[in-house]
N, CA and C atoms of all chains as a GROMACS GRO file, in nm:
protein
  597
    1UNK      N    1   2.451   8.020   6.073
    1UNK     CA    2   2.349   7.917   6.048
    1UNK      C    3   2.211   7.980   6.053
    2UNK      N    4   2.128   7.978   5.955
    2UNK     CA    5   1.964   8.009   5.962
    2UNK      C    6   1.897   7.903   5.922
    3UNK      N    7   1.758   7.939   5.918
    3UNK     CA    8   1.631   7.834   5.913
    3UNK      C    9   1.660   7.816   5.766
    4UNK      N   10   1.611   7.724   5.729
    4UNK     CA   11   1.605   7.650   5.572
    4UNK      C   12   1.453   7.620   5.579
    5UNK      N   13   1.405   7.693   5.472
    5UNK     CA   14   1.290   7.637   5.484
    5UNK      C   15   1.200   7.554   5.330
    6UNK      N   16   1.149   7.421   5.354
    6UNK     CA   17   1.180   7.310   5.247
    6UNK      C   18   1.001   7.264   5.218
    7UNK      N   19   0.982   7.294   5.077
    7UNK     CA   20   0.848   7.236   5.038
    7UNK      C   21   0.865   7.046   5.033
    8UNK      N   22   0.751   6.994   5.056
    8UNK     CA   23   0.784   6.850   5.141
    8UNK      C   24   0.660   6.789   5.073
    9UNK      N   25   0.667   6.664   5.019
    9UNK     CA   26   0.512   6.638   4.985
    9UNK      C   27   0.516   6.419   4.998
   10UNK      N   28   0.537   6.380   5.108
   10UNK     CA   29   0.564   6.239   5.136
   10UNK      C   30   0.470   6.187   5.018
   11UNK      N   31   0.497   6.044   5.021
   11UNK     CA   32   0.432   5.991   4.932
   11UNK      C   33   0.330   5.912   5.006
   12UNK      N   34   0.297   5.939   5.134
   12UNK     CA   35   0.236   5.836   5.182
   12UNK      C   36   0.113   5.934   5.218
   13UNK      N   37   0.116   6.048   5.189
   13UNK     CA   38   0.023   6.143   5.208
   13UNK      C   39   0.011   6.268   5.063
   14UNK      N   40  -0.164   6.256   5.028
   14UNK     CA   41  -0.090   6.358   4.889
   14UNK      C   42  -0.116   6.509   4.951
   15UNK      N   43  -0.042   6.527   5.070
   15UNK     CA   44  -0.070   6.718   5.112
   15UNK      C   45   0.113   6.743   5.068
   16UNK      N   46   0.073   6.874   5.072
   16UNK     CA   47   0.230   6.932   5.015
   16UNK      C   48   0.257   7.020   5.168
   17UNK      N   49   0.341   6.994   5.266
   17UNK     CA   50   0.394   7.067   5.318
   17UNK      C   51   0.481   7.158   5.362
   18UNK      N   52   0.524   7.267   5.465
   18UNK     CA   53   0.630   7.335   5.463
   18UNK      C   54   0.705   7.262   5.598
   19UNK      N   55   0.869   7.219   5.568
   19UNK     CA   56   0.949   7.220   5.650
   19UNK      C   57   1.067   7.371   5.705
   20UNK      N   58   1.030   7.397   5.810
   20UNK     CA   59   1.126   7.516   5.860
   20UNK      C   60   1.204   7.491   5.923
   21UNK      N   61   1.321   7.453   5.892
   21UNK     CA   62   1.466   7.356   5.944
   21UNK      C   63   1.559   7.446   5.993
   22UNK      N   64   1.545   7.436   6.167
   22UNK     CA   65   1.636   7.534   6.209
   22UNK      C   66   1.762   7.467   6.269
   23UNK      N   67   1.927   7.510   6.134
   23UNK     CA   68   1.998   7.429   6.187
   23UNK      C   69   2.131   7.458   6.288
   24UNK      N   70   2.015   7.541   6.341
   24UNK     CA   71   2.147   7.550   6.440
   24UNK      C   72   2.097   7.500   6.586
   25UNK      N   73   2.199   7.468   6.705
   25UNK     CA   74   2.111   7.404   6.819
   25UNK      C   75   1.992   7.471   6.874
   26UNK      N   76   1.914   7.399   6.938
   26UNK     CA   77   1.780   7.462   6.991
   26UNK      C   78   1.800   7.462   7.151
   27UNK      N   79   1.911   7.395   7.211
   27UNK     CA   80   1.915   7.404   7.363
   27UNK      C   81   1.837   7.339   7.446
   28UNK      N   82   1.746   7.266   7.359
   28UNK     CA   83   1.608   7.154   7.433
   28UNK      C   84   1.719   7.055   7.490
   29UNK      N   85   1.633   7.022   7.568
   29UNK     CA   86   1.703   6.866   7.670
   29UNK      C   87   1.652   6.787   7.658
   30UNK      N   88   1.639   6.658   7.553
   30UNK     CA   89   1.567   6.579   7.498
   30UNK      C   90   1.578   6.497   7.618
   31UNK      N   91   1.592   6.488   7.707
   31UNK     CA   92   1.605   6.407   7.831
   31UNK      C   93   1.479   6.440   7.904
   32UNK      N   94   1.476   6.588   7.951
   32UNK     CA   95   1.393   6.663   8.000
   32UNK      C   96   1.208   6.653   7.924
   33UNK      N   97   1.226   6.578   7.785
   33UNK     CA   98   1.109   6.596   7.747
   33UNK      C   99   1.029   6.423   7.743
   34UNK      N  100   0.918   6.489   7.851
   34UNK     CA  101   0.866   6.325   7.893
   34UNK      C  102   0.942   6.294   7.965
   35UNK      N  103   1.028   6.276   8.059
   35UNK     CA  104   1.117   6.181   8.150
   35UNK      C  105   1.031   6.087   8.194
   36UNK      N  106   0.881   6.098   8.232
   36UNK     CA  107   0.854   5.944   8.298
   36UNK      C  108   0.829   5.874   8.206
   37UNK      N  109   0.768   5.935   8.068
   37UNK     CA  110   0.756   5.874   7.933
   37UNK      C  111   0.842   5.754   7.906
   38UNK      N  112   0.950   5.878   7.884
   38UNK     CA  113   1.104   5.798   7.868
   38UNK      C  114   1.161   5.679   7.961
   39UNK      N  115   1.090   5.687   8.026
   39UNK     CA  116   1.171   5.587   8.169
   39UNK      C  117   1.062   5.455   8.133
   40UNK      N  118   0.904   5.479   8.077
   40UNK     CA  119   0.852   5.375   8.108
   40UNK      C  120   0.870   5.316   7.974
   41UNK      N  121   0.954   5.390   7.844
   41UNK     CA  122   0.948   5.323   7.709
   41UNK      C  123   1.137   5.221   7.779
   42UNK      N  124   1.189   5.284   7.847
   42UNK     CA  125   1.364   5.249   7.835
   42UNK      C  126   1.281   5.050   7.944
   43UNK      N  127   1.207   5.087   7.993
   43UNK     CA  128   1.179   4.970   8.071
   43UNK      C  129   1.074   4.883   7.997
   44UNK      N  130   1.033   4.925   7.896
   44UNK     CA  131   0.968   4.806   7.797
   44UNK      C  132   1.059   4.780   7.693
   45UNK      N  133   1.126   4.834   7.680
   45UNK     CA  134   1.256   4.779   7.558
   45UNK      C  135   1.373   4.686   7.628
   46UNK      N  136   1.373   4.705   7.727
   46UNK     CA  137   1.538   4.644   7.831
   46UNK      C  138   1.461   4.505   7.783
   47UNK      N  139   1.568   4.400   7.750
   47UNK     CA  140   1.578   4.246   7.698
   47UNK      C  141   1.521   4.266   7.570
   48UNK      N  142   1.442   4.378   7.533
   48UNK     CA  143   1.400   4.325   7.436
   48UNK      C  144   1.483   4.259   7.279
   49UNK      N  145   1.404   4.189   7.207
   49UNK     CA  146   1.450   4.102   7.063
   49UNK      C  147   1.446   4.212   6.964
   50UNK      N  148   1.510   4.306   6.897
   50UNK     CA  149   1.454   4.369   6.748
   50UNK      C  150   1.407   4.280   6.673
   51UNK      N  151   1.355   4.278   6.554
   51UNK     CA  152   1.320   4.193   6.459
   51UNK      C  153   1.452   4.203   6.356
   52UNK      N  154   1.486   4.051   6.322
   52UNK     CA  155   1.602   4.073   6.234
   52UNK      C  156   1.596   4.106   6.089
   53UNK      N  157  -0.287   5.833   5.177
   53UNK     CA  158  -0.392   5.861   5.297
   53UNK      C  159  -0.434   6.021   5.269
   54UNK      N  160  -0.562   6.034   5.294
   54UNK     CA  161  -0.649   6.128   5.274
   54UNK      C  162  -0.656   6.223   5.414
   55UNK      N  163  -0.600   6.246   5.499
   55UNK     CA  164  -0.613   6.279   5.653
   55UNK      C  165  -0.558   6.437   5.618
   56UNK      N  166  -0.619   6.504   5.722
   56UNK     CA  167  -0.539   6.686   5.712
   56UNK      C  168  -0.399   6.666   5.799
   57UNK      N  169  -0.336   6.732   5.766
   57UNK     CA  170  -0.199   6.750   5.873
   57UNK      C  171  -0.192   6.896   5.924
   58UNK      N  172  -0.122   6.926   5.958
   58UNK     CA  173  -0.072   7.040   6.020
   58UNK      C  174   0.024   7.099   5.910
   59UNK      N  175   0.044   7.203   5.834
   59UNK     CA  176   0.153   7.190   5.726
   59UNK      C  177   0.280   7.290   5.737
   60UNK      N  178   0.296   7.358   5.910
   60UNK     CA  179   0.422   7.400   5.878
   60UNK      C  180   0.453   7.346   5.990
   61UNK      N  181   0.570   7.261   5.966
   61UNK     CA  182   0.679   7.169   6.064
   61UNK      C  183   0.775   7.248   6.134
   62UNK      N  184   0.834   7.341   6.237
   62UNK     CA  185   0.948   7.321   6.254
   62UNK      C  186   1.006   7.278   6.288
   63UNK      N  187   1.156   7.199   6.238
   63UNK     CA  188   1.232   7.069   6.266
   63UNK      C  189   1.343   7.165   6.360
   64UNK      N  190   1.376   7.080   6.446
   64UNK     CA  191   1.505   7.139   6.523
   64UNK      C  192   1.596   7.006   6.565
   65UNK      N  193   1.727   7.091   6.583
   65UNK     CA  194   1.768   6.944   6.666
   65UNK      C  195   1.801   6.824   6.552
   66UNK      N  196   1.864   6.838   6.434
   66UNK     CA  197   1.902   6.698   6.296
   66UNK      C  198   1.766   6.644   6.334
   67UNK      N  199   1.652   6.700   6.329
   67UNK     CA  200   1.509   6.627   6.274
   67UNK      C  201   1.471   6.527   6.433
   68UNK      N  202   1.530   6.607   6.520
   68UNK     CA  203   1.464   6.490   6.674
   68UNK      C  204   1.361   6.584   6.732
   69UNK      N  205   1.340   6.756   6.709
   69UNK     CA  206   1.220   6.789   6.736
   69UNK      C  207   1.110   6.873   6.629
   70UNK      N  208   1.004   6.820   6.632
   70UNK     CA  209   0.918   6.866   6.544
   70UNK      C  210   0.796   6.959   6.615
   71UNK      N  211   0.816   7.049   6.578
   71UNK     CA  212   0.717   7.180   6.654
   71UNK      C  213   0.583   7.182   6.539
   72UNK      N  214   0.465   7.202   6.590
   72UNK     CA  215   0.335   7.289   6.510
   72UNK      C  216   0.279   7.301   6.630
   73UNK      N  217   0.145   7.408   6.532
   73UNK     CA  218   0.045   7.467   6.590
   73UNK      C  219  -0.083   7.418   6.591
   74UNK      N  220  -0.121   7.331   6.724
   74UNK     CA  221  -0.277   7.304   6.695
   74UNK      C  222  -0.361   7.395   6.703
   75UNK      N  223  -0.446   7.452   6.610
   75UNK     CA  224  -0.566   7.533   6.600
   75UNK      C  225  -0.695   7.478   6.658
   76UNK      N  226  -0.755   7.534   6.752
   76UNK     CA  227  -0.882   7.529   6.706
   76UNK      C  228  -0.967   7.574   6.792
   77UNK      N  229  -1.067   7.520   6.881
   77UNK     CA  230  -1.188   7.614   6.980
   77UNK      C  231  -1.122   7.653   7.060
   78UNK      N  232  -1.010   7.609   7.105
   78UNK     CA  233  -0.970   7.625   7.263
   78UNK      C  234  -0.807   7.697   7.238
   79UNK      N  235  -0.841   7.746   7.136
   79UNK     CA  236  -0.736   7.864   7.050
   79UNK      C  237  -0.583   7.740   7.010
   80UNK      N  238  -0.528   7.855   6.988
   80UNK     CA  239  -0.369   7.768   6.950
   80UNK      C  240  -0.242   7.714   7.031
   81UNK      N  241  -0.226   7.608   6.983
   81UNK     CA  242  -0.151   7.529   7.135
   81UNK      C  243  -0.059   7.473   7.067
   82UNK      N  244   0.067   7.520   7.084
   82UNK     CA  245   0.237   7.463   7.043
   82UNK      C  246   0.210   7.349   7.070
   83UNK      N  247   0.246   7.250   7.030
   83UNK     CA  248   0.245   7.128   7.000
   83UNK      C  249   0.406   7.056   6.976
   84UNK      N  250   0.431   6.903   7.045
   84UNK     CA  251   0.569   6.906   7.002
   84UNK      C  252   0.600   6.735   6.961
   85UNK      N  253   0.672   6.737   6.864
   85UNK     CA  254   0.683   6.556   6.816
   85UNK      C  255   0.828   6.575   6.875
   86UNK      N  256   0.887   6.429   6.941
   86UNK     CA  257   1.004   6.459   6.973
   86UNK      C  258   1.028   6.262   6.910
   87UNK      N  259   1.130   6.257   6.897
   87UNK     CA  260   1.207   6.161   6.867
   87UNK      C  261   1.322   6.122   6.977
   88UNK      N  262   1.332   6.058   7.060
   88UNK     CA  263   1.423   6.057   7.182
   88UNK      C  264   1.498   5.907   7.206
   89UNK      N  265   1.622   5.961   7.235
   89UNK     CA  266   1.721   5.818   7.247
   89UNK      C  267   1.718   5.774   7.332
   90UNK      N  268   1.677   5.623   7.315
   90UNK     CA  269   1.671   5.498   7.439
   90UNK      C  270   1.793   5.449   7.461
   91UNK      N  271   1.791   5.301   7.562
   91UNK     CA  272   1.908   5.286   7.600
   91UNK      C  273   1.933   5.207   7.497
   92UNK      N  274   1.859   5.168   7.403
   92UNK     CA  275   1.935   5.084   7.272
   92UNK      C  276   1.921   5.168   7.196
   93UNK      N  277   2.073   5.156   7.085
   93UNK     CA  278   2.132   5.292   7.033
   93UNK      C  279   2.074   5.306   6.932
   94UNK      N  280   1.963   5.203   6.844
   94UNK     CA  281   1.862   5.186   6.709
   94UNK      C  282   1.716   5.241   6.701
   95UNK      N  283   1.662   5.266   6.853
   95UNK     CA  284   1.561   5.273   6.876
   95UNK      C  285   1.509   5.380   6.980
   96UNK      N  286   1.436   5.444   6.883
   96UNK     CA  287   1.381   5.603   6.950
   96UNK      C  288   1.249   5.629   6.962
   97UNK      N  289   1.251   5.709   7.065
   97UNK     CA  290   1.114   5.678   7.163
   97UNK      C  291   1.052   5.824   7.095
   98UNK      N  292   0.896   5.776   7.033
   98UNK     CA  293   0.856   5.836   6.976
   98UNK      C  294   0.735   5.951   7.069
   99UNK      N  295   0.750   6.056   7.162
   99UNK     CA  296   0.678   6.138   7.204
   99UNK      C  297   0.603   6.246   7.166
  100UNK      N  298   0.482   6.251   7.176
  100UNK     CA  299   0.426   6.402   7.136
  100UNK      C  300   0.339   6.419   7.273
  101UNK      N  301   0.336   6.582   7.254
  101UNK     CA  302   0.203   6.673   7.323
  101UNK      C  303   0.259   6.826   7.382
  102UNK      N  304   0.171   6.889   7.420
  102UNK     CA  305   0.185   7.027   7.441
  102UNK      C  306   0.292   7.046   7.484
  103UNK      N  307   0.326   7.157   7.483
  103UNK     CA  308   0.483   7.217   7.516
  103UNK      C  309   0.414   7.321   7.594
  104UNK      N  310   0.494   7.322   7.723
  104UNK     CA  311   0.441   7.349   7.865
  104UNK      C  312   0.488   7.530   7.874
  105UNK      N  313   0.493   7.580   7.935
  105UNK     CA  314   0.518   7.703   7.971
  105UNK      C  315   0.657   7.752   7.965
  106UNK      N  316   0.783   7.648   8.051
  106UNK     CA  317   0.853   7.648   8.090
  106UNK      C  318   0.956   7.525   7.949
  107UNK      N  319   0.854   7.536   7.875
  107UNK     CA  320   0.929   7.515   7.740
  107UNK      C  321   0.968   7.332   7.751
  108UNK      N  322   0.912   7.257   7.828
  108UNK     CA  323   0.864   7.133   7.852
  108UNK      C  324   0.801   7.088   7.769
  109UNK      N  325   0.799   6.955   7.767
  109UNK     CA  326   0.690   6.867   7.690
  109UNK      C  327   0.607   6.791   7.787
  110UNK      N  328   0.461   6.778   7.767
  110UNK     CA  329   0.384   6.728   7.855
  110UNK      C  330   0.331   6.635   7.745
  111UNK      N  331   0.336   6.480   7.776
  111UNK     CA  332   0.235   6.378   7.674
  111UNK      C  333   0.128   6.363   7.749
  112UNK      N  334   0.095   6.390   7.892
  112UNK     CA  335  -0.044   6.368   7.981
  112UNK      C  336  -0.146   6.493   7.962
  113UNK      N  337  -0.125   6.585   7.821
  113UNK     CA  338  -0.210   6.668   7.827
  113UNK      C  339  -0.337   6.680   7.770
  114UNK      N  340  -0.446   6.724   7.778
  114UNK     CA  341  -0.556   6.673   7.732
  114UNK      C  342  -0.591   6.799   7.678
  115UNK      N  343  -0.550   6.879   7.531
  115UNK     CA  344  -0.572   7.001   7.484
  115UNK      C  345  -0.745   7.000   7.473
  116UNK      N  346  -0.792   6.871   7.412
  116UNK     CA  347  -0.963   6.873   7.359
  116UNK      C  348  -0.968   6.988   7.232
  117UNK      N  349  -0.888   7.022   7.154
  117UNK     CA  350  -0.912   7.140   7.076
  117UNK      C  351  -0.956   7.104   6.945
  118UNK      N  352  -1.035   7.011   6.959
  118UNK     CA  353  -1.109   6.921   6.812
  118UNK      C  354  -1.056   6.866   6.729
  119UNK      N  355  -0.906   6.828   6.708
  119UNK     CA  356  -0.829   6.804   6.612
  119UNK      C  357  -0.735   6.708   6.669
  120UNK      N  358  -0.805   6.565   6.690
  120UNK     CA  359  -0.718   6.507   6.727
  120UNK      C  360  -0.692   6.413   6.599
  121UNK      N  361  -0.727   6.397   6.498
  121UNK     CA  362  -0.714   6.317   6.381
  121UNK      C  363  -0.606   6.382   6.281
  122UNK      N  364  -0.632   6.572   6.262
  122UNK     CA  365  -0.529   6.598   6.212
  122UNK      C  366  -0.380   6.600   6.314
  123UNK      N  367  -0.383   6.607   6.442
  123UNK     CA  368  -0.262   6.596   6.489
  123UNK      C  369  -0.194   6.450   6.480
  124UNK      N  370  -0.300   6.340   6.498
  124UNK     CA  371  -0.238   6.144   6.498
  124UNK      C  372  -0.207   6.134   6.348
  125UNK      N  373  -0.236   6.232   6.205
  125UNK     CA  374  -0.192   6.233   6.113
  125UNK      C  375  -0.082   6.309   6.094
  126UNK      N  376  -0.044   6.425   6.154
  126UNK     CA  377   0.078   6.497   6.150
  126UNK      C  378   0.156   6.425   6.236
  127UNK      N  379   0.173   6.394   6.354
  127UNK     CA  380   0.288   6.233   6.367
  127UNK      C  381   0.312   6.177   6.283
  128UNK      N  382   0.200   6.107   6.228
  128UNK     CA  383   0.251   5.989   6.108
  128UNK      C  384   0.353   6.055   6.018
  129UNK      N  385   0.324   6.175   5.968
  129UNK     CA  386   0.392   6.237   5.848
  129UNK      C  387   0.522   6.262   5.903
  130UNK      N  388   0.532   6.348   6.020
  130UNK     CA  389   0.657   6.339   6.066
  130UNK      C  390   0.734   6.198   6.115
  131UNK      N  391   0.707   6.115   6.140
  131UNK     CA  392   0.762   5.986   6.103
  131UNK      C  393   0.797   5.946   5.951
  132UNK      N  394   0.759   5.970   5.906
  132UNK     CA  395   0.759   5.962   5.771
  132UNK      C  396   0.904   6.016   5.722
  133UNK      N  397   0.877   6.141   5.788
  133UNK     CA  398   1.032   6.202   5.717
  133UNK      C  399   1.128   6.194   5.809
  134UNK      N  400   1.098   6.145   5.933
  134UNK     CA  401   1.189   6.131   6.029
  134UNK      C  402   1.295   5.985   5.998
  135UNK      N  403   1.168   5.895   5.916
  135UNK     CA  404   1.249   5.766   5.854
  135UNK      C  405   1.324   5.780   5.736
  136UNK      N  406   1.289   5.873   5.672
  136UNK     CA  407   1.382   5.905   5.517
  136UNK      C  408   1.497   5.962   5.571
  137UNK      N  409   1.498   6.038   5.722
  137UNK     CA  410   1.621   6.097   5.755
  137UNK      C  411   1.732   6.012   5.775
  138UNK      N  412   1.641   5.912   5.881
  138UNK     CA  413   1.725   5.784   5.949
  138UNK      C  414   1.662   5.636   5.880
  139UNK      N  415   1.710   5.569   5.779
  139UNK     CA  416   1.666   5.475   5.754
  139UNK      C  417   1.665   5.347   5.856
  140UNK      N  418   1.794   5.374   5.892
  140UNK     CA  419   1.815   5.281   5.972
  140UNK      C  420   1.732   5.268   6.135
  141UNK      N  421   1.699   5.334   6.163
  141UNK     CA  422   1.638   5.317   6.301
  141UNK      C  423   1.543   5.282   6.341
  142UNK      N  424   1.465   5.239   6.434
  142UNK     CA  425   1.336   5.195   6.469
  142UNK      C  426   1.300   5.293   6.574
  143UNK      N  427   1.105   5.327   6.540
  143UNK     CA  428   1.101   5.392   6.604
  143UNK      C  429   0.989   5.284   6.722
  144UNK      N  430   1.002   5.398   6.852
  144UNK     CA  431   0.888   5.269   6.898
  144UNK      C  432   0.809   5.360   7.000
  145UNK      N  433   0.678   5.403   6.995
  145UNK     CA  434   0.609   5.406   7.033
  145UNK      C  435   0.523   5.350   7.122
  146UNK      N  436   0.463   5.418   7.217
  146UNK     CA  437   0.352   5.366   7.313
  146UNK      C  438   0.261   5.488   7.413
  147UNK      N  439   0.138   5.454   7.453
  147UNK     CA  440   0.066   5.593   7.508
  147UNK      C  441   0.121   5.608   7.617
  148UNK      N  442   0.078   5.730   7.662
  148UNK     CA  443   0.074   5.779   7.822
  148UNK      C  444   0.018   5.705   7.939
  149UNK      N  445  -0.103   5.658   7.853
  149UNK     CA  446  -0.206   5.583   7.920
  149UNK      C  447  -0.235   5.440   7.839
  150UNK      N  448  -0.300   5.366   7.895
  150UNK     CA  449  -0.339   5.223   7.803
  150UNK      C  450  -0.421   5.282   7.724
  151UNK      N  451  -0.532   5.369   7.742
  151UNK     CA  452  -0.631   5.428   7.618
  151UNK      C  453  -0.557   5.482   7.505
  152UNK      N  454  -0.487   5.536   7.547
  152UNK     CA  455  -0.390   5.611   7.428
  152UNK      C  456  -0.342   5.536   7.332
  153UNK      N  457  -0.277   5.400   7.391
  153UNK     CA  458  -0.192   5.273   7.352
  153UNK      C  459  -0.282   5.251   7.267
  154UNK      N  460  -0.414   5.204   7.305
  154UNK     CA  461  -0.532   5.126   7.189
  154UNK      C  462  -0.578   5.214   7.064
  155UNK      N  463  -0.539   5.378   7.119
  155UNK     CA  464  -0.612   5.454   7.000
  155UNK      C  465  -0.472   5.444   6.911
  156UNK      N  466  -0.342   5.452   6.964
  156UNK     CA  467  -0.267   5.466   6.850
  156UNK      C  468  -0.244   5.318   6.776
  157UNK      N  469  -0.314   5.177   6.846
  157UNK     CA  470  -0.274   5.038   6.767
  157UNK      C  471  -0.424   5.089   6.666
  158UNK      N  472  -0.483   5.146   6.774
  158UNK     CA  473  -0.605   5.139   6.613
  158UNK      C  474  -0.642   5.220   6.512
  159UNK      N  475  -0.504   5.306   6.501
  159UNK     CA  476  -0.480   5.448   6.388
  159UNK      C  477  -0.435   5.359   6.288
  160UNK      N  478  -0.299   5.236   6.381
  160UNK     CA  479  -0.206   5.214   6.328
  160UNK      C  480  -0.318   5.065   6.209
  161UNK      N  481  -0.427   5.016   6.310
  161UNK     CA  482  -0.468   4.901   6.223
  161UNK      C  483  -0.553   4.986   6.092
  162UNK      N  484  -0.637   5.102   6.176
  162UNK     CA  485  -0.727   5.162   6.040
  162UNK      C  486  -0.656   5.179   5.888
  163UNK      N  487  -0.528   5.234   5.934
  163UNK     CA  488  -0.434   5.227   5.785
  163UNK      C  489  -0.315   5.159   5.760
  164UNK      N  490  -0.302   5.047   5.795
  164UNK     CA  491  -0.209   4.923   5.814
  164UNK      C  492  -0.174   4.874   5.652
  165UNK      N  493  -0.274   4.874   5.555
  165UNK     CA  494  -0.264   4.857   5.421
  165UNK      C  495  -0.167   4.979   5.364
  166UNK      N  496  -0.187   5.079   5.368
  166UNK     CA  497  -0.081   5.206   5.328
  166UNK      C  498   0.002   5.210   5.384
  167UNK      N  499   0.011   5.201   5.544
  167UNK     CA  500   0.187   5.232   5.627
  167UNK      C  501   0.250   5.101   5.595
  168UNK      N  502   0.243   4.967   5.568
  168UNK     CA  503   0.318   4.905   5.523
  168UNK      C  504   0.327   4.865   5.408
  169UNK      N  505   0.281   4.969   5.308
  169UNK     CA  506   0.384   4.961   5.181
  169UNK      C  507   0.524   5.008   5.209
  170UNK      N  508   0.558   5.097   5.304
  170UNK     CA  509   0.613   5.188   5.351
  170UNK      C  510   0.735   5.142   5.426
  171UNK      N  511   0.654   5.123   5.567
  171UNK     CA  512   0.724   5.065   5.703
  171UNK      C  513   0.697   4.881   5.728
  172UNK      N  514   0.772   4.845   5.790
  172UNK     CA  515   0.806   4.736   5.883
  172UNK      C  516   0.743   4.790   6.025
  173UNK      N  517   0.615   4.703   6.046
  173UNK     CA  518   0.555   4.727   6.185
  173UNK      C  519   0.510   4.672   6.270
  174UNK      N  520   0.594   4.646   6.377
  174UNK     CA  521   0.567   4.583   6.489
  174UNK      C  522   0.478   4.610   6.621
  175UNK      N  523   0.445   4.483   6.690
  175UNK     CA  524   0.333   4.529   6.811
  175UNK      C  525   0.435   4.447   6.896
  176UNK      N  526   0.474   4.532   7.050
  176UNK     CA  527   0.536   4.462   7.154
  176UNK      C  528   0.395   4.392   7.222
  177UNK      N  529   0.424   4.260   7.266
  177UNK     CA  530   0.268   4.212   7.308
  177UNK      C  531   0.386   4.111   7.423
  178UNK      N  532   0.290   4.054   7.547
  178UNK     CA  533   0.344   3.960   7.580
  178UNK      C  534   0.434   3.826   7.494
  179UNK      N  535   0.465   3.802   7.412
  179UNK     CA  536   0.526   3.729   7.341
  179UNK      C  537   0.644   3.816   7.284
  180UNK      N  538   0.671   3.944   7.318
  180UNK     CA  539   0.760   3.979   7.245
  180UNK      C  540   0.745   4.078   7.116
  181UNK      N  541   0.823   4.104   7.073
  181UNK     CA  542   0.790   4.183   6.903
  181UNK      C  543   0.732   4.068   6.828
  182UNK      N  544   0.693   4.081   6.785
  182UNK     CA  545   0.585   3.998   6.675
  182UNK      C  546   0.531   4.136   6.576
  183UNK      N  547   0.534   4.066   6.448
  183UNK     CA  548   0.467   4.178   6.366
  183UNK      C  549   0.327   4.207   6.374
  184UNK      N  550   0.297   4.290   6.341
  184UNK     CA  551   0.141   4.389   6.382
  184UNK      C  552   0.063   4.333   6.323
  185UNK      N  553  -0.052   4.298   6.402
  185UNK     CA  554  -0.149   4.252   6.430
  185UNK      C  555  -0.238   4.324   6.475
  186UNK      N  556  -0.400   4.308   6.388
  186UNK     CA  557  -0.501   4.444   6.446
  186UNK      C  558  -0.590   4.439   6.565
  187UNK      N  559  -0.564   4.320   6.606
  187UNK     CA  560  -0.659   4.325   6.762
  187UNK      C  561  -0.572   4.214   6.872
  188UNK      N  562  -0.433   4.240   6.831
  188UNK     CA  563  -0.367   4.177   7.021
  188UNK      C  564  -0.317   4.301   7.074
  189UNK      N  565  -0.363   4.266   7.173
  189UNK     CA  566  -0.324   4.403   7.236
  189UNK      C  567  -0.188   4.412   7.277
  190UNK      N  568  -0.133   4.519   7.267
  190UNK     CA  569  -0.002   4.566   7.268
  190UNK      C  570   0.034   4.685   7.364
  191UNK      N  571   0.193   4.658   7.416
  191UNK     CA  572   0.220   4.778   7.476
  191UNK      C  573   0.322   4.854   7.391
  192UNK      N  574   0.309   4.888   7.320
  192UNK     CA  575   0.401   4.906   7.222
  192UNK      C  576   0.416   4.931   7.071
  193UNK      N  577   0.429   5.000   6.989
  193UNK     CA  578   0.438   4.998   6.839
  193UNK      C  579   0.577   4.987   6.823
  194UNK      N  580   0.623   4.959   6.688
  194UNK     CA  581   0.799   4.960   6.634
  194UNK      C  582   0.765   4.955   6.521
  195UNK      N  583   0.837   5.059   6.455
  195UNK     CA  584   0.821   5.123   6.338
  195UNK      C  585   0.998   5.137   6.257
  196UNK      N  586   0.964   5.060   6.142
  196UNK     CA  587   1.086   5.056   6.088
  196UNK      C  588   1.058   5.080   5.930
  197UNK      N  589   1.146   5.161   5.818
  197UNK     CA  590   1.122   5.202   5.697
  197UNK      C  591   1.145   5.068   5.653
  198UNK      N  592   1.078   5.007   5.541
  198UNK     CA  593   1.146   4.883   5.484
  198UNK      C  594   1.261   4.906   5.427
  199UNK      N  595   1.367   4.814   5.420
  199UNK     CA  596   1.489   4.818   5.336
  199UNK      C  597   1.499   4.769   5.183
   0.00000   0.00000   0.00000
């Protein structure tokens, strides 16, 4: 597995960017990033309604 | 939208972390967008800010490195493609701080005409999700691609 790397140009922006897509795991602990963040978004969402 | 971004992304992780480089007086500072799973399985908690030493993410950091307009525009963009990845999901956002909260409802009201050609966007307010609105104050953004 290597980086892929992808010219990108959204439509909601007229810049042309570079994506460098590395697909293999990165070993981050998406848990680990922000935890009090995370704890104070998981406690404004608990009951919450989505919009249907 | 006319805003600078940051223009090399690296995505890691099926598009849940987004790495750049903020440039500027106070030299170059890794930078990190993360996309993170809540306890509801639709809706992902939208984090950025410096990436710490120890390879951490810190959102309480205060770089000051003059570029805080092109970085609240390189979020947007990476949302952007983070929603073409996942149509289906909502993202939902909110600051570190209540200041933070007001600067990102008032990124979100300054260009509210362009992001919802786009997105479906909500403000969590005491009443609940209710759609976005440019001056109730909110703890909360929710960000959804239209279908």
């Amino acid at each position: 597995m290597k980086k892929k790397v992808v010219k990108y140009k959204s439509t909601l922006f007229n810049k042309e960017i570079r994506l460098i897509i590395d697909e293999k795991p990165s070993g981050i602990d998406l848990k680990k990033q922000c935890p009090a963040k995370q704890a104070k978004v998981n406690e404004l969402l608990k009951g919450v309604k989505l919009p249907s | 939208m006319q805003y600078e971004v940051y223009k090399n992304l690296y995505i890691k992780d099926a598009y849940s972390i987004f790495d750049f480089f903020s440039i500027g007086p106070r030299g170059i500072i890794l930078k990190r967008i993360a996309f993170i799973p809540t306890t509801n399985d639709i809706v992902y908690n939208l984090s950025f800010g410096d990436v710490t030493l120890d390879g951490e993410m810190s959102s309480y950091s205060v770089s000051d490195n003059g570029d805080r307009n092109k970085i609240l525009a390189t979020v947007a963009y990476a949302v952007d493609i983070y929603l073409e990845e996942y149509p289906d999901r909502y993202i939902f956002f909110t600051g570190s701080t209540d200041g933070r909260t007001r600067l990102y409802r008032m990124a979100v009201a300054l260009n509210f005409d362009e992001l919802s050609f786009k997105f479906d966007i909500y403000c969590q307010t005491d009443m609940g999700i209710i759609p976005f609105q440019k001056n109730i104050p909110t703890t909360g953004i929710l960000v959804k691609r239209k279908s």
